[in-house]
PLY file of the C-alpha trace (Angstrom):
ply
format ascii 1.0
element vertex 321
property float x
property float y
property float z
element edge 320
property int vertex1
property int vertex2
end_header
18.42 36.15 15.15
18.34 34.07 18.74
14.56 32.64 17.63
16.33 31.76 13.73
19.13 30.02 15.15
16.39 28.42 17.92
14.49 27.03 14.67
17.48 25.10 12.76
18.90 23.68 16.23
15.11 22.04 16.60
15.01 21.52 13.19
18.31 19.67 13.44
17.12 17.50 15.91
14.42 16.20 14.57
16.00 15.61 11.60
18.81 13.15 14.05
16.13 11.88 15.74
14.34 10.69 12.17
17.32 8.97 10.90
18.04 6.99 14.07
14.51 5.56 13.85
14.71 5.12 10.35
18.13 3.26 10.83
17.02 1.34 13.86
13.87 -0.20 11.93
16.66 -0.92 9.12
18.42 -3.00 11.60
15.57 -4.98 13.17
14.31 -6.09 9.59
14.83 -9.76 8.32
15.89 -10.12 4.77
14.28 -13.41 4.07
11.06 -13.45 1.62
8.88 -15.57 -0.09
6.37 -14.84 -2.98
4.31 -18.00 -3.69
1.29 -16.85 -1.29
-2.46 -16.78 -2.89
-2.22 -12.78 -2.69
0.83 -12.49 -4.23
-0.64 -10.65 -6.71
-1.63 -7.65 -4.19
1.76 -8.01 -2.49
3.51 -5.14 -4.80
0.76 -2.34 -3.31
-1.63 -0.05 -4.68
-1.18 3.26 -5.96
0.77 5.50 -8.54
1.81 7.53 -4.96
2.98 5.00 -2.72
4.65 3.14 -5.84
7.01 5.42 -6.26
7.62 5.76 -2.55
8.79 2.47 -2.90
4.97 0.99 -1.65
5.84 2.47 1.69
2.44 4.13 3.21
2.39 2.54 6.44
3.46 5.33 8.36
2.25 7.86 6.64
-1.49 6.62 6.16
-2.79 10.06 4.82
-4.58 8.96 1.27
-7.54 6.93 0.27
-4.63 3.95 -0.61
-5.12 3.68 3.30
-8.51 1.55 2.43
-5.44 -1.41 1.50
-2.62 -0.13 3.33
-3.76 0.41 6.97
-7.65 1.20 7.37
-6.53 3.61 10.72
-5.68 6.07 7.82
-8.83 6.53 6.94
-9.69 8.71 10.27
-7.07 11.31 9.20
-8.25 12.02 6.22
-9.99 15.73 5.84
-11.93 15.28 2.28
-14.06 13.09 0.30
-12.27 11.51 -2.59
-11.92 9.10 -5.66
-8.35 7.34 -6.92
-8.14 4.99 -9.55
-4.49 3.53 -10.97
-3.83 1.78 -13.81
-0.36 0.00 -14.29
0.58 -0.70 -17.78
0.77 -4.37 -19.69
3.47 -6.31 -19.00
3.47 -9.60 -20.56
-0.17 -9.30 -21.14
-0.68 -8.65 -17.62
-2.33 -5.35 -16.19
-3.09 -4.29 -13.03
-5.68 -1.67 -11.66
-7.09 0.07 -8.84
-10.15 2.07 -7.76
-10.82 3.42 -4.11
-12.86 5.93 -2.77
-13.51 7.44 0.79
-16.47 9.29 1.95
-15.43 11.50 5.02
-18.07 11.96 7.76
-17.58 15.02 10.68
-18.54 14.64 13.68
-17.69 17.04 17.09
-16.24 13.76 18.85
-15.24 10.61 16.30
-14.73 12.43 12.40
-13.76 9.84 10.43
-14.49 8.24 6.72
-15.86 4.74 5.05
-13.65 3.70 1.95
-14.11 0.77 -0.39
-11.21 -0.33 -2.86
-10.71 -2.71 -5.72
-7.79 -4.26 -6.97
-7.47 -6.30 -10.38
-5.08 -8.31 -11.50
-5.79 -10.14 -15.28
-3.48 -11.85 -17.29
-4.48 -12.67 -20.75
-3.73 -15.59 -23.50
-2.31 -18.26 -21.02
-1.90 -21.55 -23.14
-3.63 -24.47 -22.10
-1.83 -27.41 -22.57
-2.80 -31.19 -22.11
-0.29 -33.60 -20.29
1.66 -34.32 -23.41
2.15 -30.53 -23.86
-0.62 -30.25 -26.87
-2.10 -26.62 -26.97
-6.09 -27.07 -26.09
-6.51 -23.18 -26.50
-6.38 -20.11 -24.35
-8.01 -18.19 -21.41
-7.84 -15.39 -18.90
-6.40 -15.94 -15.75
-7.94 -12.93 -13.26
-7.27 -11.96 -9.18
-9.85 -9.60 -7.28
-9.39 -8.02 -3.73
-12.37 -5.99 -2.59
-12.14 -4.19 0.40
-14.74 -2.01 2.28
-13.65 -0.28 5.76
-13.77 2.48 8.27
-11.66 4.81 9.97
-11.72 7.24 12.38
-10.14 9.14 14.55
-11.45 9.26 18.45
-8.35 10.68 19.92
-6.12 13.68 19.40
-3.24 11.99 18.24
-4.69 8.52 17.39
-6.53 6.99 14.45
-7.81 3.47 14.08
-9.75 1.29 11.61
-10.65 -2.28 10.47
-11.42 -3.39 6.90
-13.44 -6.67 5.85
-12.14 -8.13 2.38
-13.26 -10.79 -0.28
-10.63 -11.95 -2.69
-11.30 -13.92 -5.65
-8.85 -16.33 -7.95
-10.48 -17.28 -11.37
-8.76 -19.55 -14.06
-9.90 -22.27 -17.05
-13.55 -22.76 -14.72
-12.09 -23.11 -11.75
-12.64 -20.55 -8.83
-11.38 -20.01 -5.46
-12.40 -17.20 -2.79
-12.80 -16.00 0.86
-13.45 -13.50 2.99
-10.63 -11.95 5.76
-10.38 -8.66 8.02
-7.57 -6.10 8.53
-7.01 -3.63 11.53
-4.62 -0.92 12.30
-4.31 2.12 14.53
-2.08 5.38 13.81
-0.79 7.84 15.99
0.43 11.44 15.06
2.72 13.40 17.01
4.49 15.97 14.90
6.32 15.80 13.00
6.57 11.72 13.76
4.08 9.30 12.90
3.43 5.35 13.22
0.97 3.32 12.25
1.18 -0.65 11.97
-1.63 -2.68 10.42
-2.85 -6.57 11.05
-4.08 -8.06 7.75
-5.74 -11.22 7.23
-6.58 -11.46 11.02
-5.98 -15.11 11.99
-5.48 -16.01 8.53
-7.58 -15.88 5.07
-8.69 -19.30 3.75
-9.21 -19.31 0.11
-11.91 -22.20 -0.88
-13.16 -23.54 -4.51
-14.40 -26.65 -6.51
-11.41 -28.69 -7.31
-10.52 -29.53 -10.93
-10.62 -33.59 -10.57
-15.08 -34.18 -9.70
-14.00 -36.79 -6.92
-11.10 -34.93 -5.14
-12.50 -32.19 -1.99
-12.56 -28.76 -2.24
-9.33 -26.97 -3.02
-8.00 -24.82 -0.29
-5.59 -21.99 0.27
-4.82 -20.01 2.76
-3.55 -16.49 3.11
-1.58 -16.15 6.30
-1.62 -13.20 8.70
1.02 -10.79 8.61
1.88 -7.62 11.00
3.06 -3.96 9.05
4.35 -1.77 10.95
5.97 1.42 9.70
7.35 4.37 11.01
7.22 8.51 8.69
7.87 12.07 9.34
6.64 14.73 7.39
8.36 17.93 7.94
7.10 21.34 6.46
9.84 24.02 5.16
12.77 22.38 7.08
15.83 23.98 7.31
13.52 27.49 6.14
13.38 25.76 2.50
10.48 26.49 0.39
9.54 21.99 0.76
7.22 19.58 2.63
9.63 16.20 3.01
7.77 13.15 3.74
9.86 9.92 4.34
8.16 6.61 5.23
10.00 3.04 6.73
7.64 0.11 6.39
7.97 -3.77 7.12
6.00 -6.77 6.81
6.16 -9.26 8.84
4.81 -13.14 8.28
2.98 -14.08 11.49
1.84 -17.59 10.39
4.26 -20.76 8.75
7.75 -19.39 7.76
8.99 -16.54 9.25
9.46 -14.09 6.53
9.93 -10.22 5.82
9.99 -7.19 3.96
11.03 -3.51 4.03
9.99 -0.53 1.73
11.70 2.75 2.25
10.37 5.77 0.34
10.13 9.58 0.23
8.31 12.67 -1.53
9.15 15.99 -1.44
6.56 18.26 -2.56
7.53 22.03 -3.98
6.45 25.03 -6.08
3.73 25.91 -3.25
2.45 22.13 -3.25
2.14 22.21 -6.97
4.71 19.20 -8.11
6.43 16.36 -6.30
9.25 14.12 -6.80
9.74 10.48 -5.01
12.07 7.85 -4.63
11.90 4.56 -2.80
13.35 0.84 -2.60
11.61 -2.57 -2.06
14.16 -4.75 -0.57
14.87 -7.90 -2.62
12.74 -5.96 -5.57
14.58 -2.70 -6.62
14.78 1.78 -6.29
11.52 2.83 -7.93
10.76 6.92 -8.88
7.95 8.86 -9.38
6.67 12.33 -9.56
3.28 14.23 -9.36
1.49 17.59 -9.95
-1.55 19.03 -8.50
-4.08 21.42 -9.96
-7.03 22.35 -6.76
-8.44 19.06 -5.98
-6.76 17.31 -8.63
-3.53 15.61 -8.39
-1.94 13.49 -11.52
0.66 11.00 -10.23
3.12 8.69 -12.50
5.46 6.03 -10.89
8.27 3.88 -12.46
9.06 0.21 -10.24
12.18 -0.96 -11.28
12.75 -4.87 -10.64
16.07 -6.86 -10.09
13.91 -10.03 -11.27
11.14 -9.24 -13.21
9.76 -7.00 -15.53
9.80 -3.38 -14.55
6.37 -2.02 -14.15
4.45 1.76 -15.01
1.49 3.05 -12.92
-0.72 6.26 -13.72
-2.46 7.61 -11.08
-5.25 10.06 -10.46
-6.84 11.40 -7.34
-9.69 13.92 -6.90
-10.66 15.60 -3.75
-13.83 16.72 -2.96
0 1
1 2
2 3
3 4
4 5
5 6
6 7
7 8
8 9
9 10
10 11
11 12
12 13
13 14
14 15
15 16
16 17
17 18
18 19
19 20
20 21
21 22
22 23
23 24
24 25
25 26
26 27
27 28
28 29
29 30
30 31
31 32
32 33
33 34
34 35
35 36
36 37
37 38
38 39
39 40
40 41
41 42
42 43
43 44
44 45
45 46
46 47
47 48
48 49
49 50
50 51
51 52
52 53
53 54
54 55
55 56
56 57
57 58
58 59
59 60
60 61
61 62
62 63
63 64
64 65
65 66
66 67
67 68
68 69
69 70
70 71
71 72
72 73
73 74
74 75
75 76
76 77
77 78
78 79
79 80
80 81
81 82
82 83
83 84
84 85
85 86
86 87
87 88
88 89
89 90
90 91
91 92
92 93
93 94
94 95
95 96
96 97
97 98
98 99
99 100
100 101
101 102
102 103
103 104
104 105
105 106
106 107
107 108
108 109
109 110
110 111
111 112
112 113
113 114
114 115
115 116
116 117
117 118
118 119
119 120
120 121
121 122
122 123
123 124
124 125
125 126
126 127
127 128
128 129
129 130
130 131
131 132
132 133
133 134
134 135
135 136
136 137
137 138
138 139
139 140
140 141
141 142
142 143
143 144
144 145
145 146
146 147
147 148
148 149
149 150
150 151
151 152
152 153
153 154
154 155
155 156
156 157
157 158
158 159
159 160
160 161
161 162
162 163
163 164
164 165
165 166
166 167
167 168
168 169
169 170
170 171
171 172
172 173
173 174
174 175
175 176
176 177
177 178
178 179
179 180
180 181
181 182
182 183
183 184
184 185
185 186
186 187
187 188
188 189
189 190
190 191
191 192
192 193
193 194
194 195
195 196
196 197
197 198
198 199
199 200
200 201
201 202
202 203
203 204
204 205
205 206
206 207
207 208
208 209
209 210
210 211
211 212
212 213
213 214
214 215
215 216
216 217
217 218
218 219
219 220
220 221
221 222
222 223
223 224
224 225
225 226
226 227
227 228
228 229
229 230
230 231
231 232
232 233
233 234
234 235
235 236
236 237
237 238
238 239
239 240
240 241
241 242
242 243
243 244
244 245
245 246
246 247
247 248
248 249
249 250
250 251
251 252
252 253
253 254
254 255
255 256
256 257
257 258
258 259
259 260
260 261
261 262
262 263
263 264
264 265
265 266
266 267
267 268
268 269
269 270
270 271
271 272
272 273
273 274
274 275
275 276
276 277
277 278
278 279
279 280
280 281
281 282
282 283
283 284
284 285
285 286
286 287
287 288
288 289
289 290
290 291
291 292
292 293
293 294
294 295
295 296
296 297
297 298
298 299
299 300
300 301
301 302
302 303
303 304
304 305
305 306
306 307
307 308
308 309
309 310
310 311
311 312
312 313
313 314
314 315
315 316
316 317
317 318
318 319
319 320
């Protein structure tokens, strides 16, 4: 009876403890955001999971979504996998995903190599002449590729870097570059952190301009830090549920200083076999989702609702192996 009682007074505090971190990052966040960046199309996240966790994974970093998220997840993961999402039409515009993650053991630094590959492509966009006359139609299309490694060298402490290319197609005219990420994760249960560096002194963008005798276009992807901050507790309280909750930010470190928060949470039950989720993406909306697991192969389906813009579906699979 002593040990019980023992249990839920830890239990207790840790569950304090996690909302006073959770309301201190709240507190330190900026509000102010702005969305006309050349990878504003990768800006909403990967991943029928994580989207409806609100596209907070930060913290958690514990999936092969790490690959975009925070490449110091990949040294915590235990298995081999393949994901792959696909997120519905929405104004002829569809987005997808594929990532996989090879895991490698070894008695000092285990770890895994991942590669992922977003797609954004937007279909039938007019092209008009100056005086507004239709000259036809064509395919407007964004690629990220990302290949990286993770492992995990220390008890408690992951960390990774990622190299990406990222690609901006429209009417015959092209723009890319190449940028890195880095992160690092620690783990000390039930709490864990992680923060991630992406576009490591900034991403420039490069491509033929439209007008022959004008230079090379040029964009440029800034740097930005993403820090977040999760606890995962197993059966609290004595409750037959594993609660996950994840606080993320991100942080413009180059021109205007902007921000952005993503709260979510998952709470698996029926022995691991189903999940719900809910999360919010500040200045965005609450988004939902829910998942089920058969052995190695978990189905997940999220629903982003947006204040602004059309709301968005995403199917997800994953398959351990």
């Amino acid at each position: 009876m002593i040990k019980s009682k023992s249990k839920d007074q830890k239990a207790k505090r840790k569950m304090i403890a996690v909302f006073l971190v959770f309301g201190f990052c709240y507190l330190i966040s900026k509000s102010a955001w702005a969305s006309g960046e050349p990878d504003a199309f990768a800006l909403t996240g990967v991943g029928a999971r994580s989207g409806g966790m609100g596209n907070a994974f930060i913290g958690l970093s514990d999936e092969i979504e790490s690959i975009y998220y925070n490449p110091a997840g990949l040294g915590n993961l235990f298995d081999s996998g393949v994901t792959a999402m696909y997120q519905t039409p929405m104004l002829q515009t569809s987005r997808g995903f594929l990532g996989f993650n090879k895991r490698w053991s070894h008695p000092r630094v285990p770890g895994s190599i991942g590669f992922g590959w977003l797609r954004m492509r937007s279909a039938d966009i007019e092209l008009t002449t100056t005086d507004e006359q239709i000259q036809g139609f064509d395919t407007l299309t964004n690629d990220l590729f990302i290949i990286g490694a993770g492992v995990h060298p220390f008890q408690h402490v992951s960390v990774g870097i990622s190299a990406k290319y990222v690609r901006f197609a429209f009417n015959n005219f092209k723009e890319s570059g190449f940028g890195w990420d880095a992160g690092v994760h620690w783990q000390y249960h039930p709490f864990r952190f992680g923060f991630a560096l992406t576009d490591l002194t900034g991403t420039t963008l490069t491509g033929s301009s439209i007008d022959p005798t004008a230079d090379k276009a040029k964009d440029r992807i800034p740097m930005r830090f993403r820090p977040g901050v999760a606890v995962k507790l197993n059966q609290p309280f004595n409750l037959p549920v594993d609660l996950a909750m994840d606080l993320d930010g991100l942080i413009k470190m180059q021109g205007s200083s902007d921000s952005r928060l993503f709260l979510g949470s998952e709470l698996w039950t029926f022995g691991g076999h189903a999940a719900l989720r809910g999360g919010f993406q500040q200045q965005v909306g609450p988004t939902v989702g829910f998942a089920v697991r058969f052995g190695l192969l978990q189905l997940d389906y999220s629903y982003l609702f947006s204040l602004h813009l059309q709301d968005e579906n995403r199917l997800g699979t994953t398959i351990h192996f």
